[in-house]
Structures are given as structure tokens and as C-alpha cells.
N, C-alpha and C positions, 0 to 999 in steps of 0.2 A: 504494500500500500504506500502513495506517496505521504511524504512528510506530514503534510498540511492536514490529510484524514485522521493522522494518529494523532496528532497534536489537538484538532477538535472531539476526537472521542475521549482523552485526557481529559481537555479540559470540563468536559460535561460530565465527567463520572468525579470530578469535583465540585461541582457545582450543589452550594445548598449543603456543601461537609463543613463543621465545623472545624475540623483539623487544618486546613488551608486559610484560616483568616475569618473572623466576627469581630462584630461591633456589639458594645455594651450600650445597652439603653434600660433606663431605670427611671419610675416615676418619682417626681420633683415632692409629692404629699405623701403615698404609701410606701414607696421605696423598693416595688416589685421592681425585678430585674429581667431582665428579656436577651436573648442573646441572637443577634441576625446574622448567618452565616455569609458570606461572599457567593456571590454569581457567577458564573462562566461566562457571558457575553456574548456567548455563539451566535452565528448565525446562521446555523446550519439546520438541526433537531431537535434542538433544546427546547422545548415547549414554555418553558418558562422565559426564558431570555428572547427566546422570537414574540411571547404573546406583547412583552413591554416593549418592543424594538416598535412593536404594529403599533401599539397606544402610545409612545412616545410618537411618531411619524404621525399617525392619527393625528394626537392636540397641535402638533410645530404647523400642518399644512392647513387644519380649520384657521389658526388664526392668524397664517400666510395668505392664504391662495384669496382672491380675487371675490367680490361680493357679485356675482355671476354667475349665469345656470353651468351644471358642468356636466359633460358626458363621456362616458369612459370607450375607450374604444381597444377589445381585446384582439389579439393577431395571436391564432395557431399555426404550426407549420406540420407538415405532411412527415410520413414518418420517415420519409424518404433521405430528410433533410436534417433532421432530428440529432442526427449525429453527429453529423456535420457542424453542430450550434456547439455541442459538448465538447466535440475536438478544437475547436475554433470559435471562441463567443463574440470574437471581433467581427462574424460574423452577423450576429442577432443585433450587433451594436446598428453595423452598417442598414439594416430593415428598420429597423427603427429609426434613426435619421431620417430614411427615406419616407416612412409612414408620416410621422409630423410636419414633412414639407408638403406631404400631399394633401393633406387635413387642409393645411394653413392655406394651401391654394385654392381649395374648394371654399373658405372660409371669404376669404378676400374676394373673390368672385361674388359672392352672394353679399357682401358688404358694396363694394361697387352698386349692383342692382337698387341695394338702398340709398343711394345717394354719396356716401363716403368719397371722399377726395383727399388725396394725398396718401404716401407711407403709409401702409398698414403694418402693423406686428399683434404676430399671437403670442401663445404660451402654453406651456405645459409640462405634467410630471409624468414619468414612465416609471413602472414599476417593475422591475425583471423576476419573472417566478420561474423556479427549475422543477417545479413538482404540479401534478394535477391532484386533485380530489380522492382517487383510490392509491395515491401512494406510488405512482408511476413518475416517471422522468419525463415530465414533458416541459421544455423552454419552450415559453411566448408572453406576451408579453403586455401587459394592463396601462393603457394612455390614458390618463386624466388631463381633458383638455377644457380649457373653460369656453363658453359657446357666446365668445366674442374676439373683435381687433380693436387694435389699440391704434388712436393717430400718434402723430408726434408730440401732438402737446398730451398728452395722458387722457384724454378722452376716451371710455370705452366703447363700441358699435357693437350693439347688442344683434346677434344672429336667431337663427329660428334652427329648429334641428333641422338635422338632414333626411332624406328619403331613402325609400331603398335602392333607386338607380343612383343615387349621390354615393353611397357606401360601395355599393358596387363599383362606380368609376373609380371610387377612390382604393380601392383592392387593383384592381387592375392596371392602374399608373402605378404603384408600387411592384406589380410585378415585373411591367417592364421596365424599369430600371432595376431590378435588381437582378436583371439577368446576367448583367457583368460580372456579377458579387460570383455568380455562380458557373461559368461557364467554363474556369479554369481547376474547378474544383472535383478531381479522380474520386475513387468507389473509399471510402474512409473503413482501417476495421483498426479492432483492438490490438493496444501493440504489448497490455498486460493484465493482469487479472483483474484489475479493478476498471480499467475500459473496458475491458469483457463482461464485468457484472452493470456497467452502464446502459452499454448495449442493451444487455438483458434486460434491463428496466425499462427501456425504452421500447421493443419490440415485445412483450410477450407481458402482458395485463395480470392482474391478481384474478383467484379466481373467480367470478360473481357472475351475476348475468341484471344486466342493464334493462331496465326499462323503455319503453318504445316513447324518443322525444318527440314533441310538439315544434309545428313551425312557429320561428317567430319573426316579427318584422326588424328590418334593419340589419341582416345579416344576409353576409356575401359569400361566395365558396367559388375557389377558383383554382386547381390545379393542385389539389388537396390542400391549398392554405384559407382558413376562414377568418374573416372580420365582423368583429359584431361590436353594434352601434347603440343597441335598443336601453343600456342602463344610464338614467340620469338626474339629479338631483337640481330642485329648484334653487335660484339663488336666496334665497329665505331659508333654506334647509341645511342650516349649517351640521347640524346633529348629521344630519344623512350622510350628506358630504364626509366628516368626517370617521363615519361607520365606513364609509368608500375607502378611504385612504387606511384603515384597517386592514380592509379588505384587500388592495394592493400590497399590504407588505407583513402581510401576514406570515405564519409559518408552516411548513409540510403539512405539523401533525397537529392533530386538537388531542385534549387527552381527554377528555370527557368522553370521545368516540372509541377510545383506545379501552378493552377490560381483558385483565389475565382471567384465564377458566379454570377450573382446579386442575384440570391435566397440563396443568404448565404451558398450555397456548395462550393465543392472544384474540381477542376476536376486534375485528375495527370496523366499526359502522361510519362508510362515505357519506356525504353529503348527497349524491346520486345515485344510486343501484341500492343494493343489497349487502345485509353484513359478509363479510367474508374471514375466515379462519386462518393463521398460519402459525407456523411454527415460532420460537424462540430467533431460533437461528436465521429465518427468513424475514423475520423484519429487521433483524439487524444488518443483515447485508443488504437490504432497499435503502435502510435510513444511511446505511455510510453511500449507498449510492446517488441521493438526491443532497446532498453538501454542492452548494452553488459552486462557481469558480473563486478562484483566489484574487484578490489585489482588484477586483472588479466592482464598481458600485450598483447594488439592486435598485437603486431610486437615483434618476437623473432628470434636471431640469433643461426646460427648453425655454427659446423666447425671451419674453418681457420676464418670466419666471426666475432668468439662470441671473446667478447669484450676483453678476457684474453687470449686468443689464442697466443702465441706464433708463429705463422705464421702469423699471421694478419696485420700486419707492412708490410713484404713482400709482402702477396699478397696484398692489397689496396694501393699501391704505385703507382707511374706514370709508363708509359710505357720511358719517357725518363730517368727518374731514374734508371728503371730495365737496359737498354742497358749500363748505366755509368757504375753501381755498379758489373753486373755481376750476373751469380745464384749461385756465393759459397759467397756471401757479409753479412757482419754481418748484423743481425739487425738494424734498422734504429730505434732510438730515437722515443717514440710515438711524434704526436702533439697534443698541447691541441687544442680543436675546440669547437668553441661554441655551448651549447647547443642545443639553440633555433636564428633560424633568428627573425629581428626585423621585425617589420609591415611595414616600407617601403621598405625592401629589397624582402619583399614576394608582395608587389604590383611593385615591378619593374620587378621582375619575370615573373608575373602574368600578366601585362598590359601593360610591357612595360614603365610606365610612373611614375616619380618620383615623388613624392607625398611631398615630402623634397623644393622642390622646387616652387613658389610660381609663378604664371602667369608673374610679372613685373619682373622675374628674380631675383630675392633674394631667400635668403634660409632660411626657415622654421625652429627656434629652440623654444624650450622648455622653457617656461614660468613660468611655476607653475605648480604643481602637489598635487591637493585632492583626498585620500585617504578613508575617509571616506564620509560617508551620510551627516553624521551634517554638515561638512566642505565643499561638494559639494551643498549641498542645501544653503549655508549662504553667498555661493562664487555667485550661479546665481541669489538669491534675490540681490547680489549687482551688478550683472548684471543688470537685470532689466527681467529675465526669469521667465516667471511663471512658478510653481512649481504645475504639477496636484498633487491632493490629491490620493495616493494607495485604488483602489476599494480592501475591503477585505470581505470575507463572512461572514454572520450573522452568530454571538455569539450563542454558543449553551452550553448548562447544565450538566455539570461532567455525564459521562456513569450509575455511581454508583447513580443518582437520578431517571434514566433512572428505571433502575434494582428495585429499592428500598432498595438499599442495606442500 
């Protein structure tokens, strides 16, 4: 397995151990004490670290993105090509490019018709998913585009959705241009075991049987790649909206769907089809197989969106700023904004319920912080917490004794 697979299943089978690192937190009137273990981060499986990555990405983009209706527009690719995205994701980059210039030109046409003169610019977020619903390998890939242009002075031109021959055009001006993306590109196979279990993810479905789907409007299919148009959130519907942006950067697994049996299997009920069964050993080799690519980002902006954008300022502003300042108004000062939410402001989100806060009505602060192993293990022996021993696999003999080299 390459590097980057062992080092995320490391780090996930730390995740949530006290022996790697907690934070003490202790209330300020009763004096319970609470101990919060460290996170892994991943962004791979981890159910826990992908749900807050989506509800972190979620609150940053509701109270970024644009007060405008917004519609998402997904791109499948045929399984033909599938691999092709796995071997090469500068691939999927290059479709994508091409997909939001074609949006944008459909966009701009239909603003023209209304009247608009001058420079148009759009915007938008893409979301890269390497997994489908049953656990399969499939890249493609979720656009959040908002259904307006912008002129030069920060004015927005409010669009109307598209049709189903608009969707359609718009599939098919992407496919021809992306013929060059592909025309140089030979038959792709595994060049190791874990390309080969890719493969395998990719080609050959879990077992279940699907239900027979429903037409819907707004969606195109053309040379086994599909685009669908039909999901979209009013601009009043910030909630929605950012249930969307959830939804785009969500992760693989849900675990609420996921139940061990007593016979030591797993059972996972998809969002589509039917439960299905497997072994131990076969979801672990799916879950190491849909770990996205390395050094690659799942969420990228376009447009008025992207971070240096000189329109950016205008258009992600408030709707009561925009009526103060006018559409011929300087630029507005960036604000700094943080990051990352903290972990209670993502459970207050999330549940409703302050975590800060302590049942007898005190508040919850921060006590101490171990960072390392040695200092977390020497801090619960004086606890009084036993400490399991790390099961680790039998010792095995340099290759080169193997070999006889």
C-alpha cells in the first residue's frame, strides 16, 4: 500500500484514543472534569472528522456565498473513464474547468436577452466526491453555482433556471472540448495491489439490487456521462443552501447506516437500493479504496467566488449592505474570518446544545492540554486510567532475508 493509505489508517485508529493527546475541561461551579480526546483530521473514512469537515464547509459557505438562488449541477463519468480520473485526477480537474465555463456561457447569454451590458462574471464552488452512495468508487463531481452575473460594478443579474435543452447543450459543449483531454489517453490498468482493489471498486458494485429510477427533469446523458440540473435552493433559503454545501463535502460513510451483526459482519443500508451485507475484511478494503487523492483540494472556487477575485467583497456581502452602499460602491475592506469553527460551535450547530456549558449551569473551561503520548499516558496513570497496551502485528524479517539476498 502507498505511504499516504497507511499513514490515514494510523491516523484514524487514533482518533478519539486518549493515549495520543486530550484536553482537560472542568466546570468553573461543580468542578466535574471531562477529558476530550484529539481527532485524526482525515479526510478520507473517518466518519467523525468528514461529518465536521461537511458542517464546518457547510456554516464558512452559508455565510460566504452570494444572497442568490443557487443550483447544483452534478457530472458523472462513464465507467469507461473512471479510471482514468483515479490514475490521473488532473484529469477530472480539466472537466471541471470546462463544465463552469460552459455554465457561465449559457449564463451570460440568457443575461444578454435581459438586457445586461457590459462584462459579465459568474461564480462558483465545486465539490470533488470519490465515493457514490453504496460504497463504490465513483469520481464526479457536485457544482454549486449561484443563478446569477455579476457586472463590473458589483451588481448582481438575477437569471431564471435552465431547461432541459439548456442542460443538454451544456453536457455536450463540455464534451466537445474535452475531447482533447482524452484523445491521447491509452487503455489505463493496475500497476499494484491497491490500483487493482481500485479498479475493483470501481467496476464490480456491492451486492444489492436497485430499484427501478424515475425520470427527472433537467438531466442530460450523453456518451455514458450524465449532468443533472434539477437540485436548487431559493435565495431566502439559507438553511437549505447550506444542508447543500453539507451535502457536497460530505463523507463516504454515514455511520448511523453502518450496524455490526453478531456474526461479526457489517450490514450498510445506502441511501438508494437495498441493505446489503459484507464481511469484516471487505469493507475495509472498499474504505482504504475510496481515500481521495493526495495534495489535491475536494472544494474549489471559481469566479467572482475565488479567493482573489476582485469582485468577491461585493458579491458575498449582505443584502442590507448592498441597498446602503449602492452598485457603483467601492470595494468593501476584506474581513479576516476564521478558519476553522471550534468543536463547540459545530455541536451547537449541529444539536442545538452547548457542550460549553455544564448541566448545574457553569461553564466549561480548559484545564490543561497534553500534546503528546508520553504526557497523555503519565497524565491518566495519575488519573488513575488504565492504559490498554497497543495490539501490534508480529515482527517479521528484513525482505532481503526473504530473497536471500
Amino acid at each position: 500500500m502507498p505511504p499516504r493509505v497507511k499513514r490515514e489508517v494510523e491516523q484514524y485508529l487514533r482518533c478519539g484514543d486518549l493515549r495520543y493527546g486530550f484536553v482537560e475541561v472542568s466546570c468553573e461551579v461543580c468542578k466535574e472534569a471531562r477529558l476530550v480526546a484529539f481527532s485524526c483530521k482525515g479526510r478520507g473514512f473517518c466518519p467523525s472528522c468528514t461529518t465536521r469537515r461537511a458542517i464546518d464547509t457547510g456554516a464558512q459557505l452559508e455565510s460566504m456565498l452570494p444572497h442568490v438562488a443557487h443550483r447544483q449541477w452534478t457530472l458523472s463519468l462513464p465507467f469507461s473513464l473512471r479510471f482514468h480520473v483515479v490514475k490521473r485526477p488532473e484529469l477530472l480537474k480539466r472537466i471541471e474547468v470546462r463544465l463552469v465555463r460552459a455554465i457561465w456561457r449559457w449564463q451570460r447569454r440568457e443575461a444578454r436577452r435581459l438586457g445586461a451590458v457590459g462584462p459579465l462574471r459568474g461564480g462558483g464552488v465545486c465539490f470533488w466526491q470519490w465515493f457514490g452512495s453504496s460504497l463504490q468508487l465513483t469520481p464526479h463531481l457536485h457544482l454549486l453555482v449561484p443563478e446569477a452575473q455579476w457586472l463590473g460594478s458589483g451588481e448582481p443579474v438575477v437569471l431564471g433556471p435552465p431547461s432541459d435543452d439548456d442542460v443538454t447543450a451544456v453536457l455536450h459543449r463540455v464534451l466537445r472540448q474535452a475531447q482533447r483531454d482524452w484523445a491521447d489517453e491509452g487503455v489505463s490498468w493496475a500497476e499494484d495491489e491497491y490500483e487493482a482493489m481500485q479498479q475493483q471498486a470501481i467496476q464490480q458494485r456491492l451486492p444489492l439490487n436497485e430499484p427501478g429510477s424515475q425520470r427527472r427533469r433537467r438531466v442530460a446523458v450523453a456518451h455514458g456521462f450524465s449532468l443533472h440540473a434539477d437540485t436548487a435552493v431559493h435565495a431566502n433559503d439559507r438553511q437549505g443552501l447550506e444542508r447543500l454545501c453539507r451535502y457536497g463535502a460530505r463523507g463516504p460513510v454515514c455511520e448511523s447506516r453502518l450496524h455490526r451483526l453478531e456474526d461479526g459482519r457489517y450490514e450498510y443500508t445506502p441511501k438508494k437500493g437495498v441493505t446489503f451485507t459484507l464481511t469484516a475484511e471487505a469493507l475495509v478494503r472498499r474504505l482504504v479504496a475510496l481515500l481521495p487523492p493526495a495534495r489535491l483540494h475536494l472544494t474549489s472556487f471559481h469566479g467572482v467566488l475565488a479567493p482573489n477575485a476582485s469582485l468577491r467583497p461585493l458579491a458575498t456581502q449582505q443584502p442590507e449592505a448592498q441597498a446602503v452602499s449602492g452598485p457603483r460602491a467601492k470595494v468593501p475592506p476584506k474581513k479576516k474570518t476564521k478558519r476553522r469553527l471550534d468543536w463547540a460551535t459545530l455541536h451547537q450547530r449541529t444539536f442545538g446544545t452547548d457542550v460549553l456549558r455544564c448541566p448545574c449551569g457553569g461553564l466549561r473551561t480548559i484545564r490543561a492540554l497534553h500534546s503528546t503520548r508520553s504526557a497523555a499516558e503519565l497524565r491518566l496513570a495519575a488519573l488513575g486510567i488504565p492504559v490498554p497496551s497497543r495490539i501490534l502485528p508480529p515482527a517479521t524479517a528484513p525482505p532481503q532475508l526473504t530473497f536471500a539476498v
